[in-house]
N, C-alpha and C positions, 0 to 999 in steps of 0.2 A: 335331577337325573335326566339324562337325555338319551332316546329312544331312537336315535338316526347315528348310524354309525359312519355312513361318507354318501358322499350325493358325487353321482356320476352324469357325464351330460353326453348325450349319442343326438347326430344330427339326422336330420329328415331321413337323408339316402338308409343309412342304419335301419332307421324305422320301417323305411319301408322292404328293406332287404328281409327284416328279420318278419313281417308280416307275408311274405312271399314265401320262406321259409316255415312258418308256422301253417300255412293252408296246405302247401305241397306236400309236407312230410306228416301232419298231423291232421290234415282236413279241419283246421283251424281257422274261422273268416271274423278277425277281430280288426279292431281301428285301430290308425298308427299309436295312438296313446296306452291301447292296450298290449301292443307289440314292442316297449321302451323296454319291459325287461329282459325280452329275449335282445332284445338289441345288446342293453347293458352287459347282460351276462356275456354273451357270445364276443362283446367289443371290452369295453374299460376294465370290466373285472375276470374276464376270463384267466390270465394268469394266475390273479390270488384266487381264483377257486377251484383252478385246475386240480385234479383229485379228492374234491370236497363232494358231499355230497349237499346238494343244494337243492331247495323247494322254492319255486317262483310262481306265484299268483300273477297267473294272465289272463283279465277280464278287459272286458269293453265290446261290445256288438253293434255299436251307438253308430251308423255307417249304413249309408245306402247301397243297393247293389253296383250301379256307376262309378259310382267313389271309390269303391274297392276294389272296382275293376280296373280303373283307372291306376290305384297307388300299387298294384301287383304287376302288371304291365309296364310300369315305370321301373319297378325292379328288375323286371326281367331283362328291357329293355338294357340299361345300365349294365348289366351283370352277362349279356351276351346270349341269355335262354330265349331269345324272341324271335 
């Protein structure tokens, strides 16, 4: 019996857009690894869940201040907010 229904794969930028997005909108300061499933959600599976109601476990705090400073700035950068 198998417990994984489809595996999605979101690159760097994703991650760090949806980690940009998680701190702005949510006061949320988690590492790229913990920002894969907003990535996911928002990128590869947003159409099959559009209208779903969906629970996404978003942990990881594992990130130093610099680091994060660093991958949110990068997004911002990228994205025109800087």
């Amino acid at each position: 019996m198998s417990v994984i229904d489809d595996l999605v794969l979101v690159d760097d930028d994703a991650s760090r857009d949806a980690m940009e997005l998680l701190f702005r909108d949510m006061r949320l300061a988690v590492e790229p690894a913990g920002a894969v499933v907003t990535a996911a959600v928002l990128g590869p599976l947003a159409a099959r869940l559009r209208g779903k109601r969906v629970c996404a476990l978003i942990c990881g705090a594992n990130i130093d201040v610099e680091t994060f400073a660093a991958q949110i700035g990068a997004a911002q950068a990228r994205n025109g907010r800087r």
